[in-house]
C-alpha positions as CSV (number, residue, x, y, z in Angstrom):
1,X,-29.8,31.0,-2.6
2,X,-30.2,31.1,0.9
3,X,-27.4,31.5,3.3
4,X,-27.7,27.8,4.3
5,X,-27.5,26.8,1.5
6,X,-24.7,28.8,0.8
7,X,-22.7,27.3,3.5
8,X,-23.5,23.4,2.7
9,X,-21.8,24.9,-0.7
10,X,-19.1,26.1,0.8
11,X,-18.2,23.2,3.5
12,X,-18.3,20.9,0.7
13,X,-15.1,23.3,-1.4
14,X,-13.7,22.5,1.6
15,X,-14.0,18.9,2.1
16,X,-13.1,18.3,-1.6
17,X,-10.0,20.5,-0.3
18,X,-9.1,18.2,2.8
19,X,-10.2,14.8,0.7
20,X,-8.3,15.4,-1.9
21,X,-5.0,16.3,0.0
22,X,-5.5,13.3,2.2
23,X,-5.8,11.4,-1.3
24,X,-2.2,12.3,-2.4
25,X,-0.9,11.4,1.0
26,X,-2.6,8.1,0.6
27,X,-1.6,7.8,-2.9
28,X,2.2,8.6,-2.1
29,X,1.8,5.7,0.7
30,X,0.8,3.3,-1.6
31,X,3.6,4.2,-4.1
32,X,6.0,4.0,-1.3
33,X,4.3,0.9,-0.2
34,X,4.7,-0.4,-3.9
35,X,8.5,-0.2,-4.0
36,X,8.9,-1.7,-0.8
37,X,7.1,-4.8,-2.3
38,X,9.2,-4.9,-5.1
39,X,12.5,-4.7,-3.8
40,X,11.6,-7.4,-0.9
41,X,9.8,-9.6,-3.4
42,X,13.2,-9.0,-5.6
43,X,15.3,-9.8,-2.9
44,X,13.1,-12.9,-1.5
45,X,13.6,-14.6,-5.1
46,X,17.3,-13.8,-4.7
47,X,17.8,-15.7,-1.1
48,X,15.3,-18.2,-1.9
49,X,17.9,-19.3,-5.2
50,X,20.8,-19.2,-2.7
51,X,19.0,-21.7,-0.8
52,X,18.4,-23.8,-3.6
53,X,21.8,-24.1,-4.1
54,X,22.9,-24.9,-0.7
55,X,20.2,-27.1,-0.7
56,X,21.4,-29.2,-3.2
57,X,25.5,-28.5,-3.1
58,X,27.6,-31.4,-2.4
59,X,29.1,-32.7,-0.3
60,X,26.7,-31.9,2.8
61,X,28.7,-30.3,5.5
62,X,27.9,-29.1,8.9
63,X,28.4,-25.6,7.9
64,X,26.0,-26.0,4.3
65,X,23.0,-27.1,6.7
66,X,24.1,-24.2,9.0
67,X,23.9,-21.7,5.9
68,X,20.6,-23.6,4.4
69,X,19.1,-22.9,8.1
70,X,20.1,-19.5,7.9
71,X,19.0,-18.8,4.3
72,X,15.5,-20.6,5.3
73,X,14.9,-18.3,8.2
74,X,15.5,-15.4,5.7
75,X,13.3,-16.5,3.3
76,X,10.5,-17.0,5.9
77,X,11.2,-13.6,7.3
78,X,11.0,-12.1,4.0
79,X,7.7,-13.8,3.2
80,X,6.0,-12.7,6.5
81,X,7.0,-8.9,5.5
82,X,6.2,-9.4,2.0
83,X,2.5,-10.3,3.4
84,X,2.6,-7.5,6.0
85,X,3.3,-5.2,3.0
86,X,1.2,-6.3,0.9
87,X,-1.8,-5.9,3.7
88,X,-0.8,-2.7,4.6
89,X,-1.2,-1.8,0.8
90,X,-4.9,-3.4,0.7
91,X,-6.0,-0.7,3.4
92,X,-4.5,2.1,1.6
93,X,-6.5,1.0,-1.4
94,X,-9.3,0.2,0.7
95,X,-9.1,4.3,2.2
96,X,-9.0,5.4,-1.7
97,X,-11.7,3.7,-2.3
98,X,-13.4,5.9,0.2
99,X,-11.9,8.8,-0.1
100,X,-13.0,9.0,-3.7
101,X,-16.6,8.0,-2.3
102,X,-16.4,11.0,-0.2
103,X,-15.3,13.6,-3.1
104,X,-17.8,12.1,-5.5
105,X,-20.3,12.8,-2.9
106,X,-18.9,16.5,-2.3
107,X,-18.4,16.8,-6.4
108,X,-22.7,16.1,-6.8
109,X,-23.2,18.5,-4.0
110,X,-21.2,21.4,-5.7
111,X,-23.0,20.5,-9.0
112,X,-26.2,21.6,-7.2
113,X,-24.7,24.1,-6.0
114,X,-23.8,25.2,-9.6
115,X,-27.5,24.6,-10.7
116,X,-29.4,27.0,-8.3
């Protein structure tokens, strides 16, 4: 095995290394990214049913429209963030996606490196 050689083997140990440490970091973002989702999605269902019933309470008041208002903003709010989420988790997946390109790549050179 030549020294070149040698060296490609070794650069790759050490971007499986790097990848894979970037892979947990990108994997603890998405499981952070995953709660978020959950607990806004749960609390989106929860203000949209308390508009629902302002909506439709009676007698309609001054201060019932005021709150539907309110509660509608919220839920519009809530929605945006819920898609803002839910983007930022299709990038993370999106980086897996090629981060495990990368260590599959590194993972075929080691196996040649195995081989000679």
């Amino acid at each position: 095995m030549t020294e070149e050689f040698r060296e490609l083997c070794r650069s790759a140990e050490r971007r499986i290394a790097e990848t894979s440490k970037q892979k947990e970091e990108v994997m603890v973002t998405i499981g952070l990214l995953d709660k978020e989702i959950h607990e806004t999605t749960r609390y989106l269902m929860q203000q949209e049913q308390e508009r629902a019933a302002a909506q439709f309470a009676r007698p309609r008041t001054a201060q019932l429209d005021e709150e539907v208002a309110r509660l509608t903003d919220d839920v519009d709010c809530l929605r945006e963030g819920l898609k803002a989420l839910e983007h930022s988790k299709s990038v993370s997946l999106a980086q897996m996606r090629e981060l495990d390109g990368r260590l599959a790549g590194d993972r075929r050179v080691l196996v040649l490196c195995r081989v000679d």
